[in-house]
C-alpha positions, 0 to 999 in steps of 0.5 A, spaced: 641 329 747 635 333 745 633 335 738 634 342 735 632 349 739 626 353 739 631 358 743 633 364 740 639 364 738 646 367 741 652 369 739 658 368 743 664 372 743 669 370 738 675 369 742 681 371 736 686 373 740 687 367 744 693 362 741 689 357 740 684 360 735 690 360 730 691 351 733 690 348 725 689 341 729 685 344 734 681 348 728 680 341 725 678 337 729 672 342 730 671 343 723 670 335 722 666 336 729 661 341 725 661 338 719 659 331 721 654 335 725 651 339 719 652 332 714 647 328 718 642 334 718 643 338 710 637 343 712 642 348 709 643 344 702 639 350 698 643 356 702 650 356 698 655 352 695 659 351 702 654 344 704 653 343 697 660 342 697 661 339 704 655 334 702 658 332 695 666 330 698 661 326 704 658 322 698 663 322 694 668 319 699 669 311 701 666 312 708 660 316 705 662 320 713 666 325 715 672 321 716 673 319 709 673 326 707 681 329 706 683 334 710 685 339 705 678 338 702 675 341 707 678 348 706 674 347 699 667 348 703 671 354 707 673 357 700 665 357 698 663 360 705 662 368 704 660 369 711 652 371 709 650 369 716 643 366 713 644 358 716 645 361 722 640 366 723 634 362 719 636 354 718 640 351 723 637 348 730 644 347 733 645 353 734 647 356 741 644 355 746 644 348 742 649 344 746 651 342 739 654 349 739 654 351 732 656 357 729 658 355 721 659 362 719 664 363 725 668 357 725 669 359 717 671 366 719 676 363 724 678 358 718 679 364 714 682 367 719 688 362 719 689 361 712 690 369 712 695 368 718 699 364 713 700 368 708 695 364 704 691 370 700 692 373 694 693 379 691 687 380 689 683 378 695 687 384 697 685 388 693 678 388 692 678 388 700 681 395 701 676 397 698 676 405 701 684 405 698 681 403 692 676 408 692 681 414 693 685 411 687 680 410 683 675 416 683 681 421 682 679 425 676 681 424 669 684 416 673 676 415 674 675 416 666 680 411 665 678 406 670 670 406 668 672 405 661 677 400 662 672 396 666 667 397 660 672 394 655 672 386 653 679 386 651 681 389 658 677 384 662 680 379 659 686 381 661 683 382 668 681 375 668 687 373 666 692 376 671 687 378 676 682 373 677 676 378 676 671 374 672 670 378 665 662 377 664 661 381 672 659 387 670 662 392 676 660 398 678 663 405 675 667 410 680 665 417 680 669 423 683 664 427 686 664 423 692 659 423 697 663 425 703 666 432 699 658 433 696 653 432 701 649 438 704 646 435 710 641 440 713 642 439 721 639 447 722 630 443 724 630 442 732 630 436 735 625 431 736 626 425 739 620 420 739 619 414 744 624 409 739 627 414 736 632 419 737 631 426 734 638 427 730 642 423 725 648 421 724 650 419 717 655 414 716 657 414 708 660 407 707 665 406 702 660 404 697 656 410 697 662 415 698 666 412 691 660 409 687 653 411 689 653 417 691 646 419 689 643 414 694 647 418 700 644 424 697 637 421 696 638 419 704 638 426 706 634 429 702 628 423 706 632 426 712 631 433 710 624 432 708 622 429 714 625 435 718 630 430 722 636 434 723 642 431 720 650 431 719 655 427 716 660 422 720 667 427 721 671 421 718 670 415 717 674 408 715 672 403 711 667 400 716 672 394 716 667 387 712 671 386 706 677 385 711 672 381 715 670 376 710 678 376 708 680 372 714 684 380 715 683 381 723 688 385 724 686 390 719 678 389 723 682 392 729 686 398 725 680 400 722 675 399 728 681 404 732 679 409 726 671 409 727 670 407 734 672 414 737 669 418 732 662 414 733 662 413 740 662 420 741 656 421 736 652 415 740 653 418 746 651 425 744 644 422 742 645 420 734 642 415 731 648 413 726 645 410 719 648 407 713 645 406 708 649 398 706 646 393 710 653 391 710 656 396 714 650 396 719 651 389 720 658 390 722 657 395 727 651 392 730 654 384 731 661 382 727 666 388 731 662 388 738 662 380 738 670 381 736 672 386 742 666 384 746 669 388 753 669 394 748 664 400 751 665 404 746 662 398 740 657 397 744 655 404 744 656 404 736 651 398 736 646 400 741 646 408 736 646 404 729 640 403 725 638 402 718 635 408 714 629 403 713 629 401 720 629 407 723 624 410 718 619 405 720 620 407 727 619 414 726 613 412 723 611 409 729 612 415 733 608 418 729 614 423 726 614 422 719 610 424 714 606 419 708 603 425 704 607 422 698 605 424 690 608 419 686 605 411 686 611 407 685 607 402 681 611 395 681 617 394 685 620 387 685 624 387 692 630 383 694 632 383 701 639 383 702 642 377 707 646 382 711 639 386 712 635 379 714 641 377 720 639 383 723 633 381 726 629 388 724 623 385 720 622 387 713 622 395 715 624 397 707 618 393 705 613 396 711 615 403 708 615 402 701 607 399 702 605 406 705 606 408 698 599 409 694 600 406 688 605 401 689 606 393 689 611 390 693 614 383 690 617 381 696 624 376 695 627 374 701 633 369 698 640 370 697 642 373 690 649 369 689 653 375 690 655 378 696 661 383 696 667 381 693 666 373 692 661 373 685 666 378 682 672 372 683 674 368 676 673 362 682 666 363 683 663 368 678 658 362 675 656 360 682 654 367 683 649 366 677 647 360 680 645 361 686 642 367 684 638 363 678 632 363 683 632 371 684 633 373 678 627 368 676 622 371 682 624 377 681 623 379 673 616 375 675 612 381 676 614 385 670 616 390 675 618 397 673 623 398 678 629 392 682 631 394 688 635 392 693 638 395 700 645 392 698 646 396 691 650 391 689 646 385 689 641 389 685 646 391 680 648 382 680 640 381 680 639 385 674 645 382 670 642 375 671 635 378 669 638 379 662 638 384 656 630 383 656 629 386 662 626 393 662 626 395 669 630 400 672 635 399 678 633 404 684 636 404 691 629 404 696 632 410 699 631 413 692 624 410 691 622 413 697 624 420 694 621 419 688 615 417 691 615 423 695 616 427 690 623 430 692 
């Protein structure tokens, strides 16, 4: 057997409707074979706490392998996987088209499919997953005032803590309820001009963060958008592109909400639109997670061809020589984090790119996981993990003295800049906002 791979990786379909992908003998086995695997190598020990903990119940046991560890233990590495997809994309050399055939995040995807099939998922979990109902409850006007105070307030944290399990110290993002998709004003009326990697016209998906929370980073894209002459419209209707569920182990959820958006975009792609969404999330879902699970789907292959990152498809249009760099303001110090659903996407560092265009500005680049990722850090279970898998991040990126954090994934700024501490004077800025302010908008 040959050691690791210098092929690029391969993503095999992920096969969840068949009987046997809910078989928990047969899911244990693959676990104990996966594990062993990852166990004699550790080059993942620094990503997350999934092979940190994997390698502590190995260590610990009386064999000092695999097969001293007990088989309820190993949900316990499950439990600590939040699907960032980075020892697949960046660390592991047994992926396929390895023989080994490796694919943890997968297999932890699967495992998480099994216990949701079981019934053993929280009320919690699922409902910080339902993140587009949550959103329509929580930016009703008047019931916004009260939930942003209540998320504000010390003694009803701790009562969140206590019934909810939502951690007391994680500083949760505020609703608003002038949403994005009632709000926006995409301008559609510039003629079209495709270039050699671009098309000429943009459909924006807003995603569920962007519509309820941010709406400002949905507006500044447009505003990019429109200062560039790309003419734009807003996705007609939209669900929650389905990643909180994903990440819930809920398949069946995925399959509802892709029903929902499939139609819609696919229409979009093939009329010749560039489908953007600003959360890498988002993007990443579309491009690889629901392709993978309805892989003989025409229509999400459509959607995946037509989906871009507002960064990735900027720096292309750059390249055809269709966007303009007259920008009027330096940005003076940026420290950047790259988000672990934009690095999977295999694109390069397109935010980075762009933001170096800006006369005046420097890029402090940092391209590790932030400890976050989506629901996962706000869990009473897993909030000081987060903060300690971010420890490094926030170091490296308070190392400048930046005037500005930023990250593609709102989220994961606003979790950076809680790590950074009170001291840090930095303002938190969406790339794409950095963009308008640079050029001036």
């Amino acid at each position: 057997m040959r050691e690791g791979s210098l092929e690029a990786p391969t993503r095999h379909p992920i096969e969840w409707k068949k009987p046997e992908y809910y078989d928990e003998a047969a899911l244990f086995k693959e676990l104990e074979r996966v594990y062993d695997i990852c166990h004699g190598c550790r080059r993942c020990v620094s990503l997350c706490t999934s092979f940190p903990t994997l390698f502590d119940l190995v260590d610990n046991s009386q064999t000092m392998e695999v097969d001293g560890v007990r088989k309820e233990d190993y949900w316990k590495v499950v439990d600590q996987c939040y699907l960032c997809d980075l020892c697949y994309m960046t660390k592991c050399p047994y992926v396929p088209p390895h023989p080994w055939n490796v694919d943890f995040p997968h297999l932890m995807l699967r495992a998480k499919a099994l216990k949701h099939r079981k019934g053993e998922i929280t009320f919690r979990d699922k409902l910080l997953s339902s993140t587009d109902a949550l959103g329509k409850l929580a930016s009703i006007p008047v019931v916004v005032q009260m939930v942003n105070a209540v998320n504000k307030t010390p003694v009803t944290r701790k009562l969140m803590q206590d019934t909810l399990g939502i951690h007391a110290d994680r500083v949760l993002p505020e609703y608003t309820s002038a949403k994005f998709r009632s709000t926006a004003r995409a301008n559609a009326g510039f003629p079209v001009k495709d270039g050699a990697n671009t098309p000429g016209k943009v459909a924006v998906f807003s995603t569920c963060y962007v519509n309820y929370n941010e709406p400002g980073i949905g507006q500044d894209l447009l505003r990019v958008l429109e200062h560039n002459e790309i003419p734009a419209i807003i996705v007609e209707k939209e669900n929650c592109c389905g990643m909180p569920k994903l990440e819930l182990g809920d398949l069946e959820a995925v399959e509802k909400l892709k029903n929902g958006n499939l139609p819609v975009l696919a229409k979009l792609a093939r009329e010749g639109y560039a489908i953007l969404t600003a959360i890498p999330s988002c993007t990443l879902m579309f491009k690889q997670e629901i392709p993978l699970l309805f892989p003989d789907d025409p229509e999400c292959k459509a959607v995946a061809a037509a989906m871009f990152d507002p960064f990735e498809y900027l720096a292309l249009r750059h390249r055809d020589r269709l966007l303009k760099t007259e920008f009027s303001r330096p940005l003076g110090k940026v420290s950047y984090h790259v988000p672990c659903h934009l690095r999977v996407q295999n694109m390069g560092l397109r935010t980075r790119e762009m933001l170096e265009l800006v006369p005046g500005t420097e890029v402090n680049t940092v391209e590790r996981c932030s400890g976050h990722d989506g629901t996962w850090g706000v869990k009473k279970e897993y909030f000081d993990n987060s903060m300690k898998i971010g420890r490094p991040v926030f170091r490296a990126m308070g190392s400048n003295e930046p005037d500005y954090v930023s990250s593609d994934c709102p989220i994961a700024g606003r979790h950076i800049l809680q790590g950074m501490g009170d001291g840090a004077t930095a303002e938190k800025a969406h790339p794409i906002s950095l963009l308008r302010i640079a050029y001036g908008l």
